[in-house]
N, C-alpha and C positions, 0 to 999 in steps of 0.2 A: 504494500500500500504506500501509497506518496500523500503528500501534500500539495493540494492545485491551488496556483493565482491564475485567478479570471481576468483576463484583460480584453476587455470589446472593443470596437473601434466607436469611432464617431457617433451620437446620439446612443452610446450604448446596446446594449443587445435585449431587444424585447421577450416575453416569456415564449415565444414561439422556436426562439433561436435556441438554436443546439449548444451552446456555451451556459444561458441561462436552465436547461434542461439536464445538460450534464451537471450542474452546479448544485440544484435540488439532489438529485440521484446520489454527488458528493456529499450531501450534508455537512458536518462540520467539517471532513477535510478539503472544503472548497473556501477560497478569500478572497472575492472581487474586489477589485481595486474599485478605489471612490475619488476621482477627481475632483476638484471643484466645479468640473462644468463639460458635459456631456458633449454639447452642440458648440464652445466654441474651446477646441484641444490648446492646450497651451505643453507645448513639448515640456520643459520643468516642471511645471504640476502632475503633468502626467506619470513623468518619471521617477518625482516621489509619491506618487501614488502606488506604483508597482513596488518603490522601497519599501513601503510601509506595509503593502499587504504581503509580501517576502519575509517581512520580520513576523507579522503573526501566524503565518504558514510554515516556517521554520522552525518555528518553537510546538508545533504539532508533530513532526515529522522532519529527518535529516534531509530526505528526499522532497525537492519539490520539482513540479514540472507547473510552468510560464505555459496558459493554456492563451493564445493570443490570435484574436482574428483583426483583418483588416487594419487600420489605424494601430491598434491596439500591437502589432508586431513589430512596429517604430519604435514606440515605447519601451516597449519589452528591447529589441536591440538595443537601444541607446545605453537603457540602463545596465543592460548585462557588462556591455563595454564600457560603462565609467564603473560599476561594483565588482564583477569578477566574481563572482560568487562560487563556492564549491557544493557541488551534491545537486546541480539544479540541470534540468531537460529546457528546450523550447519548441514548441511546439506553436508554429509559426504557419497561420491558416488566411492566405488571401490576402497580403500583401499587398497596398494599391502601389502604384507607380506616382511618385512626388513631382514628377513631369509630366507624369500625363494630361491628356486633356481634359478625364472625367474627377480630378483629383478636387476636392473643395478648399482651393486655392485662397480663397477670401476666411474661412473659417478656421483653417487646419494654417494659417501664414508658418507658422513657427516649426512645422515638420517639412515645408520648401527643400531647405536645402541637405538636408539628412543624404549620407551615401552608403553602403554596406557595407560593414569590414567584417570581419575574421570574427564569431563567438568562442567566447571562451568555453563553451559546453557544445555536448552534444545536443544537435539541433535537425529541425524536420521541418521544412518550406512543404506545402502542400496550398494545389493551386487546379482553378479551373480551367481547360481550355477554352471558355467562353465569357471572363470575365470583363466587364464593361472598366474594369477602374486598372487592370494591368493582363497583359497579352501573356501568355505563355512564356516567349522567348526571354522578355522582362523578370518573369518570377524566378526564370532559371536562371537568368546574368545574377541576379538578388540571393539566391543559394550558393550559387557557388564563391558570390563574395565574399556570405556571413559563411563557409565552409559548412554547411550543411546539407542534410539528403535533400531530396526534391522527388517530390511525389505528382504529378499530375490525375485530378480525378473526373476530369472528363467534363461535359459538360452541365455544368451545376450555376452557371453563374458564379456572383461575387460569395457563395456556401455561405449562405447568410438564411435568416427568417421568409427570405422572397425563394429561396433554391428549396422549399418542402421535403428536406431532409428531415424533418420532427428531428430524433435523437440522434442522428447519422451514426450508426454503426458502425459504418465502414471508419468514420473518423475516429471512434473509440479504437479500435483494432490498432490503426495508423498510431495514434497515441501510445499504445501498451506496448508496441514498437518499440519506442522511443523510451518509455518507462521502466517495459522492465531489463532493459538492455545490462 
């Protein structure tokens, strides 16, 4: 068993989404992060938000696994690369592109210029081939940067509450991958 931080992206992940639904199913070993503000990310709050909910899922569990969709795996990178943390996975789902065209430029300014280095842990990019906010080739240049696996899972969209994965299974599997490695 580990210990999961929830990290959503943008406006959060509503009770439909597969992060809010594995989070229930986790019960107390789940710790979503609480930024100050959903709708407009501010890269430093967000990135103490994931420090903070790191410190109360670490003291549950040696193990934790960064369970991070869209926006939410900016955060999660950033932070892994300023803390280094030991005992931790990431599990990095839907990654938008910070140039892209669909990226919310006006809201998200502060994750602009973010670029992908090297995680300090073992890591799992998992990604749609049909996703409106970063293309395929993008999610893989973006794995192989932060040095991790890359998974493509077909055509689901941004694997969000709109892609009607309910619990997504397959992405629990992909996770325990990663987990119980």
């Amino acid at each position: 068993m580990a210990a999961y931080v929830i990290i959503p992206g943008i406006y959060g992940s509503d009770e439909r989404h597969w992060q809010s639904l594995w989070e229930m199913r986790w019960g107390a070993a789940a710790v979503r992060v609480a930024p100050a503000s959903w709708s407009r990310p501010d890269l430093a709050d967000w990135v103490d938000a994931v420090q903070a909910a790191y410190e109360v899922a670490s003291r549950r569990d040696s193990q934790v696994a960064l369970v991070a969709h869209s926006l939410g795996c900016w955060a999660a990178a950033h932070w892994l690369d300023r803390a280094r943390p030991d005992g931790v996975g990431a599990f990095l789902v839907a990654p938008p592109n910070p140039q892209g065209p669909a990226f919310p430029r006006h809201a998200a300014a502060t994750f602009l210029d973010l670029s992908a280095r090297p995680l300090p842990c073992r890591s799992l990019v998992v990604a749609g081939d049909n996703d409106p906010y970063c293309d395929p080739t993008t999610s893989a240049s973006f794995a192989r940067e932060w040095q991790a696996q890359w998974h493509l899972v077909g055509s689901h969209g941004h694997i969000n509450s709109g892609s009607g994965l309910g619990d997504w299974q397959a992405g629990l599997e992909l996770l325990r991958t990663l987990v119980d490695r």
